[in-house]
C-alpha positions in Angstrom: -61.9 66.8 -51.3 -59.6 64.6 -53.9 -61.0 64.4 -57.4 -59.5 62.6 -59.8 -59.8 60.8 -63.6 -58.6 57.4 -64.7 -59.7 55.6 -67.4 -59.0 52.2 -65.9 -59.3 51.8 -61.9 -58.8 48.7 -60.4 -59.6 47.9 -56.9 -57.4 46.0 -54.6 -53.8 45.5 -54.8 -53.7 41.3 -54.2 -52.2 38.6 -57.0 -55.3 39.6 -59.3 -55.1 43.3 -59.2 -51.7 43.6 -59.3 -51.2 41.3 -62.3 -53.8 42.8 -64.3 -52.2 46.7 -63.4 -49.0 44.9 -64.7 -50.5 43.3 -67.9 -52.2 46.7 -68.9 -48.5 48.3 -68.4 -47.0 45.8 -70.3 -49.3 46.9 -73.4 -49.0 50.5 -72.8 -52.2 51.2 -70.5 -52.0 53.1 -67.5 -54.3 51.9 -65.0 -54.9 52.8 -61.3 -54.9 50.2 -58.3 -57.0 51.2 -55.1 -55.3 49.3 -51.5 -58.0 50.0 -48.5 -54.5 49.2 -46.2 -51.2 51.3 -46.1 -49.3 48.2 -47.8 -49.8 45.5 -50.2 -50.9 42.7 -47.7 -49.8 39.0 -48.5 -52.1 36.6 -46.5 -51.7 33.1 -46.7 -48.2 32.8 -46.8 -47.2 30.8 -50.0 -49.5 29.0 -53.0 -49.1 26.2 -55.3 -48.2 27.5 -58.6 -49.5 25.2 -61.6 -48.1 25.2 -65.1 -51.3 26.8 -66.1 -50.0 30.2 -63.8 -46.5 29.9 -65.4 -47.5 30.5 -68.5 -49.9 33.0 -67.1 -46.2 34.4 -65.1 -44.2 34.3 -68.2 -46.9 36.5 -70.4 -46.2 39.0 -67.4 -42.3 38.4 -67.8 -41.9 37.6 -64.1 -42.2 34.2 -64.2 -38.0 33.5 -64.8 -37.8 36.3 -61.3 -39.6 33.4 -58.9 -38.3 30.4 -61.0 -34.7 31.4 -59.5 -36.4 32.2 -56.0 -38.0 28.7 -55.6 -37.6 25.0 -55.6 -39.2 23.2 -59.0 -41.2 20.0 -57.5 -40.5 16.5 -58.2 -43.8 14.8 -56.9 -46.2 14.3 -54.9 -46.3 11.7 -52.2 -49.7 10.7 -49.9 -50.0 9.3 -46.5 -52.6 7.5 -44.5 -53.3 9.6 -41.4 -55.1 6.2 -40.3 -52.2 3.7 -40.7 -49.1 6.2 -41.3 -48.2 4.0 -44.4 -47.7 5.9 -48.1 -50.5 5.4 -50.1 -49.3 6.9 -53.5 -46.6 8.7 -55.0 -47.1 10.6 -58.4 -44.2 12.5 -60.2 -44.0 15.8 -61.3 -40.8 16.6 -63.0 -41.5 14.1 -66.5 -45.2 14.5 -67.1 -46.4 16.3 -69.8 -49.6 17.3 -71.1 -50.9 18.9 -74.4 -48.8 22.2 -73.7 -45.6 20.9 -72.4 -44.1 19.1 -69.6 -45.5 20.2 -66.4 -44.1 22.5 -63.7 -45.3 23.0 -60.0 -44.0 25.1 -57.5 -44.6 26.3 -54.1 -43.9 30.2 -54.0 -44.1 32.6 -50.9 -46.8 34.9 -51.7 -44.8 38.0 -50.7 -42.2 37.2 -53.1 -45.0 37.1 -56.1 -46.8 40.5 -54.5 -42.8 42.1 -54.6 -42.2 40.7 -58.3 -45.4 42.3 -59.5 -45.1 45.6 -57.3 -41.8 46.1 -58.6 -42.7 45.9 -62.5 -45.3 48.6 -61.9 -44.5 52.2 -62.5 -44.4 54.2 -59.3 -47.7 55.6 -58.2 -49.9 53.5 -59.5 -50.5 52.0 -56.3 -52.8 54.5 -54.0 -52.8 53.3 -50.6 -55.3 53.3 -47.8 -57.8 54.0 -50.0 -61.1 51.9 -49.1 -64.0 51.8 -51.8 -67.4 52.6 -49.9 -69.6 53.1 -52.9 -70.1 53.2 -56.5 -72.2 55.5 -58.7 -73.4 55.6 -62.1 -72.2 59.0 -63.8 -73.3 59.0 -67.7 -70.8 56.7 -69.6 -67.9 56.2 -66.3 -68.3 55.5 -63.0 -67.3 56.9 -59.8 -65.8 55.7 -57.1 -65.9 57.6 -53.5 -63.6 56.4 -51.1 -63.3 56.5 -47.2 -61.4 59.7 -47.0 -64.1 61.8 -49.4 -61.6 61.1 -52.9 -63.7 60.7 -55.9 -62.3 59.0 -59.0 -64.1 58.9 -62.3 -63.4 56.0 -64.6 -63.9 54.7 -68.1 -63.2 51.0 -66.6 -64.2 49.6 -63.1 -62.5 46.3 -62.5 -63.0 44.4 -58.9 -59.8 42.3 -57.5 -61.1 42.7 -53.9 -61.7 39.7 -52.7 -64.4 37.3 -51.3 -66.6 40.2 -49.7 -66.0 42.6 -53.1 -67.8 45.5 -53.3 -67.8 45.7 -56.7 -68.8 41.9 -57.0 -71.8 43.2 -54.5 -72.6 46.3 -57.0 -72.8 43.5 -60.2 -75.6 41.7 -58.2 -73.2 38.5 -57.1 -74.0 37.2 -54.1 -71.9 37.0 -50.8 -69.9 33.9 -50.7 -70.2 30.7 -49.3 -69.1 28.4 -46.6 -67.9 25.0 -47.5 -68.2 23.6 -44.1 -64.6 23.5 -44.1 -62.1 25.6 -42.4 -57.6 25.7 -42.8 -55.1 26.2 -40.8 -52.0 27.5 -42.9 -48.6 28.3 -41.6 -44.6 28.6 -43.1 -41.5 28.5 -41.2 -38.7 30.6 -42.3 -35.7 28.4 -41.5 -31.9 29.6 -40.2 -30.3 26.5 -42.3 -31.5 24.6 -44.8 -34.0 22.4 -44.3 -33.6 18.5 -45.8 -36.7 17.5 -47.4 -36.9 16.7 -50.9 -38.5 19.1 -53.7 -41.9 17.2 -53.4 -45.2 17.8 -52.2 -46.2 15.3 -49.1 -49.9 15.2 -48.3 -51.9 13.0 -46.2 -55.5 12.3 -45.9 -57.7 10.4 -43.7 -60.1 10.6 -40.4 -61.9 13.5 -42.2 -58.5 15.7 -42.4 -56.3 16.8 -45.3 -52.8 18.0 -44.6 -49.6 18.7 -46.6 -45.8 20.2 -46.0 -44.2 21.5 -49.3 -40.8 23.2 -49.6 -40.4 26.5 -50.9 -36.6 27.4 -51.5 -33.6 25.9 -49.2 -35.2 27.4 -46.1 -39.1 28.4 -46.0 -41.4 25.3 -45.6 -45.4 25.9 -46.2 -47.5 23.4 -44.5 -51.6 23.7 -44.3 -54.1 21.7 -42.4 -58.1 21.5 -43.7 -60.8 19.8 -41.5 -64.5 20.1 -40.7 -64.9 22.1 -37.7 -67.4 21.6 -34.5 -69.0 24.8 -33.2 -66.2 24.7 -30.2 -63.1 23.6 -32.4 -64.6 27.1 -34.3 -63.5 28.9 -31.0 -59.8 27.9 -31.5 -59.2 30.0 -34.5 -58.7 33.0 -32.2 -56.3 31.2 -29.9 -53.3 30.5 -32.0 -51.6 28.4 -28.9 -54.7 26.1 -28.5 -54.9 25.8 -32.3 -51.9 24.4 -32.8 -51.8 22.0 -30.0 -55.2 20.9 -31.9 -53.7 20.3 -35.3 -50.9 18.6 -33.9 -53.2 16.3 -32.1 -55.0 15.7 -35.2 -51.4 14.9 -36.8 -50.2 12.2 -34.4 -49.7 9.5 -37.6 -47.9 11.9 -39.7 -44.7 11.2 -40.6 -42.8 12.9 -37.8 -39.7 14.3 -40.1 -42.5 16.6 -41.8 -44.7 16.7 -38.8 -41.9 18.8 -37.1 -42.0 21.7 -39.0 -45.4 22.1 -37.6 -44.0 21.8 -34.1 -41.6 24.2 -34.5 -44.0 27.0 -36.1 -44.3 30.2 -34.5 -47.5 31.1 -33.2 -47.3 34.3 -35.0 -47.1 32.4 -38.4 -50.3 30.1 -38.2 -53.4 32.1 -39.8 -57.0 29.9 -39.4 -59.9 30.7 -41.9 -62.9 29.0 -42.9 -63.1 27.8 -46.2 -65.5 29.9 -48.5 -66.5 29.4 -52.6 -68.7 30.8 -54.6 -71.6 28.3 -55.6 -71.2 27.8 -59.6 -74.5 28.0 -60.5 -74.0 31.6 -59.3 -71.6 32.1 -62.4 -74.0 30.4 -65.1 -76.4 32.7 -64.8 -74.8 35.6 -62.4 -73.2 38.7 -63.9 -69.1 38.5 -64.0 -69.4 42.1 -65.8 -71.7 44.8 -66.6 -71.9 47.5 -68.9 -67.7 48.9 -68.2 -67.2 46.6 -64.5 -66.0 43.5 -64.0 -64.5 40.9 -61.4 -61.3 39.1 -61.3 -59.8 36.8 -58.7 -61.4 36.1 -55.6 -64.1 38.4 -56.4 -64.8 36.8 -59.2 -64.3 32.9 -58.4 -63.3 32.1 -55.1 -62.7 28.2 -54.5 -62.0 25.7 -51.5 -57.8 24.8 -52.1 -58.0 21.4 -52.8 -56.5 22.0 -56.2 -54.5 24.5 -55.7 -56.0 26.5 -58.1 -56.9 29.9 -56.8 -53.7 31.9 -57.0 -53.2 30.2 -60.4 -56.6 30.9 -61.4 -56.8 34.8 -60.7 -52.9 34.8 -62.9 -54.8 33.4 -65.7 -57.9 36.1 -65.5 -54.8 39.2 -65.7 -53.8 37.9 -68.6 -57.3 37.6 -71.1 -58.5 40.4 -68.9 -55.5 42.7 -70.2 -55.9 40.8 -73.3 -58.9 42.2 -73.9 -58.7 45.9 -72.5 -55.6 46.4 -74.7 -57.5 45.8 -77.7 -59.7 48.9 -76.5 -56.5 50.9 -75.3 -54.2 50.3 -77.6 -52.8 53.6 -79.7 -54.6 52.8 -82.6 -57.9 52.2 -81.2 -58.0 55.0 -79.3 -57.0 57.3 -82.6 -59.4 55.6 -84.1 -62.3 57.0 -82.0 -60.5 60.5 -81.5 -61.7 61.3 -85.0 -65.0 61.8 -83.5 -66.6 64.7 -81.0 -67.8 64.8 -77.6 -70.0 62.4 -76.6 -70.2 60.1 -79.8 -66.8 59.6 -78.7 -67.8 58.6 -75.1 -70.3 56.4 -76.3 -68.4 54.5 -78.9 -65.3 54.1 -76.4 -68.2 52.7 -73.7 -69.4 50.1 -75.9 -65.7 49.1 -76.9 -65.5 48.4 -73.1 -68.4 46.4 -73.1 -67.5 44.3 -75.4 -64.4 43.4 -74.4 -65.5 43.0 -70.6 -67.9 40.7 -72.1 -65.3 38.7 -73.8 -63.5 38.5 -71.0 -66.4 36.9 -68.9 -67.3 34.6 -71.6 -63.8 33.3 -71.9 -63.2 32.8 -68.3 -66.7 31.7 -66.6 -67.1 28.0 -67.8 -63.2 27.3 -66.8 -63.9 28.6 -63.4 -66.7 26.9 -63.0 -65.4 23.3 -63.6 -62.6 24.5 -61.5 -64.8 25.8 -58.4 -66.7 22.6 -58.8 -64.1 20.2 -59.5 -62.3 21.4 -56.2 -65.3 21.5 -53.9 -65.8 17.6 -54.8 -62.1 16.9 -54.7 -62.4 17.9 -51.1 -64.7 16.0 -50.0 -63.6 12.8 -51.7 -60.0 13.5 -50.0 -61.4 14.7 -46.5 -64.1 11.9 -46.5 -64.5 9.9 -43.0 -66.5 7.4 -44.9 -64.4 3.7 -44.5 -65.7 2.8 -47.7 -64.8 6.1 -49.3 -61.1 6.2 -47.9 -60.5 2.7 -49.1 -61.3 3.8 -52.4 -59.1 6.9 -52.2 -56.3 5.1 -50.5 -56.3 2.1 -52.7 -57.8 3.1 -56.2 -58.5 7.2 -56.5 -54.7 8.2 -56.4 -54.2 8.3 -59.6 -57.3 9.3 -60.8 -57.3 12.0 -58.3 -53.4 13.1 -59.5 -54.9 13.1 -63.8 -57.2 15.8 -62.2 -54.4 17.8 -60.9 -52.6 17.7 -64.2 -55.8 18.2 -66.4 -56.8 21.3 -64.8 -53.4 22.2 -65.4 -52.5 21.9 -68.5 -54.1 25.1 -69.8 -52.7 28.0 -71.8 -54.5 31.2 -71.3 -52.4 32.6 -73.9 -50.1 36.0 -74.5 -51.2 39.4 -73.5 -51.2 40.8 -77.0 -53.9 38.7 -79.4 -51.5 39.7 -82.7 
């Protein structure tokens, strides 16, 4: 049986675990990322990347590596599902906000995982690796995985999604269903595609769907609706699932519609839509004494403002923040001076601390944001007549000074001098 010591472990290797491993490096801290499967998975294909993650990208110094990779977006056009007629159009490429003129793009997740994987010193990925409990060991905590490994740790940090164990051992509760469900898909194409750099949504008859270029060639699409108990059934059945949406699709402009049609079955992936009720948050704990949560562990959200990816980007960068001013060289000479367990104890409480500050930085922005998007959804997949006359006619730009206000948001550099 394994046995090992880390003074940082953070479980699962997704966009949140990764990027924190990789602001920790960037300050000098070694920490330890724990993958249940023999790769780093990327589910979901691609994800909107606000200017709020860019800045978040650029204090990790990868965010010039996916700027060259993918196509900048130059607005965001809506539809009517109902009459097939553009309902608004908002522009991306000139609007500015408090910190700087905005920038949206739609990345392929794999290239982000790759990007982060490949600024990370070798081995500090350990692969299949699956977390099955959590113990309390004086001032650390170990962690006993599947195949009898135990790892002691100064710092416990969860990135393992919406059923976390560690967001299970902090007393959070298990997520949520919205009610909701998606259908997401991408198709990789041989030649270049022809749409323009823009986003092109459409909403009506309770449905929300959009088609958004990634680079010359990969097109993401995604389809959200309110499922019957039998339209559940169809998640498993990739063939009937598609023939569904693109029944559902029949007014959508057929130019974007066909990159649906032409989809292989092997690249649609059907979930239900789960978020984590806020409330939860106000009052739940994000960390605890030296463990914490961080992406979808800590706030997952319904999509509809294409915020989750970004949001997790921003929680690697004041979560590293804050464990470097533990870490750092100085700090950590600085409580060498004493013996034993004095030394333990002050080092634990520096952990505290800064966990805490990390919480209390991050848990009223996620909540707007988990809130903000759960309403957002329903406004834009609303069946009501009186409702989608209000979207279609008067909400767009309302809804669009949302989407920029979330936004524009600086979560700062890694280093606080």
């Amino acid at each position: 049986m394994e046995s090992r010591v880390e003074d940082i472990v953070i479980v699962g290797a997704g966009i949140a675990g990764l990027a924190t491993s990789l602001g920790l490096h960037r300050l000098g801290v070694r920490s330890l990322v724990l993958e249940s499967s023999n790769t780093v998975r990327a589910s979901g294909f691609a994800l909107t990347i606000w200017t709020n993650a860019w800045k978040a990208l650029d204090a990790l110094g990868i965010g010039d590596i996916l700027r060259q990779q993918h196509l900048q977006l130059r607005g965001i056009f809506t539809t009517s599902l109902i009459t097939g007629e553009q309902t608004s159009s908002t522009a991306l490429e000139n609007a500015t906000g408090k910190h700087g003129t905005h920038e949206v793009r739609c990345i392929r997740r794999q290239s982000l995982l790759e990007a982060l994987v490949n600024e990370l010193p070798s081995g500090t990925i350990r692969y299949s690796s699956k977390v099955v409990a959590i113990e309390q060991f004086g001032f650390s905590k170990l962690i006993h995985l599947a195949d009898g490994t135990i790892i002691k740790t100064k710092v416990l940090i969860g990135c393992d999604g919406v059923n976390s164990i560690v967001a299970k051992w902090l007393g959070l509760n298990k997520v949520a269903f919205s009610g909701r469900s998606a259908v997401r898909g991408c198709i990789m194409l041989k030649n270049c595609h022809t749409l323009e750099p823009k986003f092109m949504q459409s909403f009506g008859k309770g449905l929300r769907t959009g088609v958004i270029p990634c680079d010359d060639k990969a097109v993401y699409w995604f389809f959200t609706w309110t499922p019957t108990e039998q339209e559940k059934k169809l998640e498993e059945n990739p063939a009937k699932m598609k023939e569904f949406v693109l029944q559902k699709l029949e007014n959508m402009p057929s130019d974007v519609r066909a990159f649906i049609e032409n989809t292989d079955l092997d690249h649609f992936l059907s979930s239900p839509l789960r978020y984590r009720h806020p409330w939860e948050l106000v009052v739940g704990n994000i960390s605890k004494s030296n463990v914490c949560v961080a992406g979808d562990a800590f706030h997952p959200m319904t999509p509809d403002l294409g915020q989750g990816g970004c949001c997790a980007l921003e929680d690697a960068v004041v979560l590293s923040r804050c464990l470097g001013e533990v870490f750092a060289a100085k700090s950590v000479r600085d409580i060498e001076k004493k013996n034993g367990e004095e030394e333990e104890k002050e080092q634990y409480k520096r952990i505290e601390a800064s966990l805490k500050k990390y919480a209390d930085e991050r848990r009223w922005r996620c909540i707007n944001i988990i809130s903000t998007a759960f309403v957002m959804g329903i406004i834009q997949q609303s069946e009501s007549k009186v409702v989608s006359f209000f979207r279609d006619k008067f909400l767009a730009a309302f809804l669009a000074g949302i989407l920029f206000k979330i936004a524009d948001f600086d979560c700062g550099k890694l280093s606080s001098s």
